[in-house]
C-alpha positions in Angstrom: 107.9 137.6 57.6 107.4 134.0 59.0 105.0 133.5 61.9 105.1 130.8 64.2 102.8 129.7 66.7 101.6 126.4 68.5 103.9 124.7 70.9 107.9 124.5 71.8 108.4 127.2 69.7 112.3 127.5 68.6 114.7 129.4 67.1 118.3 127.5 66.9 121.4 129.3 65.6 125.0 127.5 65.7 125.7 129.0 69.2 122.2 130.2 70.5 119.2 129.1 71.2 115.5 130.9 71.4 112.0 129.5 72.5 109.0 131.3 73.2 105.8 130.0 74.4 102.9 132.6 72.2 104.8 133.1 68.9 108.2 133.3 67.0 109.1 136.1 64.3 111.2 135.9 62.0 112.0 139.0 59.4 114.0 137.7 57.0 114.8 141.6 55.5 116.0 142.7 58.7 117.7 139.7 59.6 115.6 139.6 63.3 113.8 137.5 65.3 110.8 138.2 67.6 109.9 135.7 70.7 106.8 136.0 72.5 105.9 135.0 76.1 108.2 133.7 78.4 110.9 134.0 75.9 114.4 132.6 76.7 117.6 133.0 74.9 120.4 130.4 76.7 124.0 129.8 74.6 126.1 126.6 74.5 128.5 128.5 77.3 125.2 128.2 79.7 124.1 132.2 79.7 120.5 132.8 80.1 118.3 135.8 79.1 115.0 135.8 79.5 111.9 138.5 79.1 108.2 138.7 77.9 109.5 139.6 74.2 113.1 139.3 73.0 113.9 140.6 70.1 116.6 139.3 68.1 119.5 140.5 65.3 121.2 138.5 63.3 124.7 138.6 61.7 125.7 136.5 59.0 128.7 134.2 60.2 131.2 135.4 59.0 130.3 139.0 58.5 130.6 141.9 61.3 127.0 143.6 60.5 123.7 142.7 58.8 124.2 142.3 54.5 121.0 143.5 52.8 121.0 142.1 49.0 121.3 144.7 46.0 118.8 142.7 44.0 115.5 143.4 44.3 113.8 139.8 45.1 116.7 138.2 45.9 116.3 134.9 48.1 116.9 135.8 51.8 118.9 134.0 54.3 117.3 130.7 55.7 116.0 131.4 59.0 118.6 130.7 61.9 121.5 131.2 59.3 124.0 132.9 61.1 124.4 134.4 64.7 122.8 136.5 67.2 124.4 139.6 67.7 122.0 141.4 69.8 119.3 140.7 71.7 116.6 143.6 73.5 114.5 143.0 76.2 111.0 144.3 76.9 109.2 142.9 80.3 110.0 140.3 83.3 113.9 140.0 82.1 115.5 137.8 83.6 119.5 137.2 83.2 121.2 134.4 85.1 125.1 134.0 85.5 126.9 131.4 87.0 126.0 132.9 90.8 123.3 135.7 90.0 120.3 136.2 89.1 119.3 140.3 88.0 116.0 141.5 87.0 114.6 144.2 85.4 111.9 146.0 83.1 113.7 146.1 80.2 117.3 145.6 78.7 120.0 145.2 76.0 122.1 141.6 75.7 125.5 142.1 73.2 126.1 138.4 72.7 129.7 139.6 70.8 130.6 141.9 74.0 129.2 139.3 76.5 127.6 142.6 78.2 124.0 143.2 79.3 122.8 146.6 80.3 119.2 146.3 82.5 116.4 149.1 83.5 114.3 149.8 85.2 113.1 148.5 89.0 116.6 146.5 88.9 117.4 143.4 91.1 120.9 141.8 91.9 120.2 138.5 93.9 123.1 136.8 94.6 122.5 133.9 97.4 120.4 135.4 100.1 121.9 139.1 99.4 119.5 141.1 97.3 120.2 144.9 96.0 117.9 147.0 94.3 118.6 149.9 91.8 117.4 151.7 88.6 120.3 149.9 86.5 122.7 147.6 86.4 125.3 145.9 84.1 126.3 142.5 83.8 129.6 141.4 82.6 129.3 137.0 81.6 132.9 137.1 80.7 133.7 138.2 84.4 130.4 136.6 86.3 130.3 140.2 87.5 127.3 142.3 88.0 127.4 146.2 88.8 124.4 147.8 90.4 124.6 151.6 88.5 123.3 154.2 90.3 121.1 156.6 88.1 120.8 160.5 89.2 118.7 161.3 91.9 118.0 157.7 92.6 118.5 155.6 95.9 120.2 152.1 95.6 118.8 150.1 98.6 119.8 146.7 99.6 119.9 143.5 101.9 122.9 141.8 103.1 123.3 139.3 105.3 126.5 138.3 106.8 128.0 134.8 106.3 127.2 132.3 108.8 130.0 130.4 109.5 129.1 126.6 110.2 130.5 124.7 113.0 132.6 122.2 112.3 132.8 119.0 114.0 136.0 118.1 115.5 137.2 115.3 113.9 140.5 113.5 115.5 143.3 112.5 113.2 143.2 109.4 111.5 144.6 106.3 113.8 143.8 108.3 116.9 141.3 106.3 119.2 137.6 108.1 119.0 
């Protein structure tokens, strides 16, 4: 295990990208990572995930799940080596697409699928529109974010109707003002 902590604390894998402000993990056995306070995730296609404590697992490139070695004291994997695969979410999460933000208690990034499930006291801002709910799923392929209504559970929200400016009347060009 390889503790970090101090300042600009980072975690940089060929496509992602981790800091955390109170300490970085890594577990080189397990292939995962553990960011601590205000931890964000972003990727070189601009998505954002962000919590109290992400924690991190890593594939080898290459490889479709996590390769333990069969001898005993074998030299792991350099830290970073590889990709994230997943990614779970524990406190103040915080996803941002291209025109929402959500928020919830806790949640599950697939960075293969491009899908994020989130839990608990769930938000969907999108502009001035808020709606609130016990889950929703968010699609970064699509820029699409469904609020999923749980059994027994109310999904409330604010809308607000698009105010449509007024538009100056401008005359055609070479008309006289």
């Amino acid at each position: 295990v390889l503790v970090l902590t101090g300042r600009q604390l980072t975690l940089t894998t060929p496509n992602q990208h981790i800091v955390a402000r109170d300490s970085l993990e890594y577990w080189s056995q397990r292939r995962m990572a553990v960011a601590r306070g205000n931890a964000v995730l972003t990727t070189k296609d601009n998505r954002y995930v962000g919590a109290d404590t992400l924690v991190s697992y890593l594939t080898p490139e290459g490889t479709p799940a996590p390769v333990r070695s069969a001898t005993p004291g074998a030299a792991a994997p350099p830290p970073g080596s590889g990709r994230i695969d997943r990614v779970e979410l524990f406190g103040n999460v915080e996803i941002r697409t291209e025109t929402e933000v959500v928020r919830g208690d806790r949640g599950v990034y697939s960075a293969e699928t491009g899908l994020a499930r989130i839990l608990g006291n769930v938000r969907i801002t999108r502009g001035d529109n808020q709606v609130n709910g016990t889950e929703a799923l968010v699609n970064f392929n699509t820029g699409i974010s469904r609020l999923v209504n749980a059994p027994g559970a109310r999904v409330r929200g604010l809308i607000v109707p698009q105010q449509q400016q007024q538009q100056r009347a401008t005359p055609p060009t070479g008309m006289p003002q």
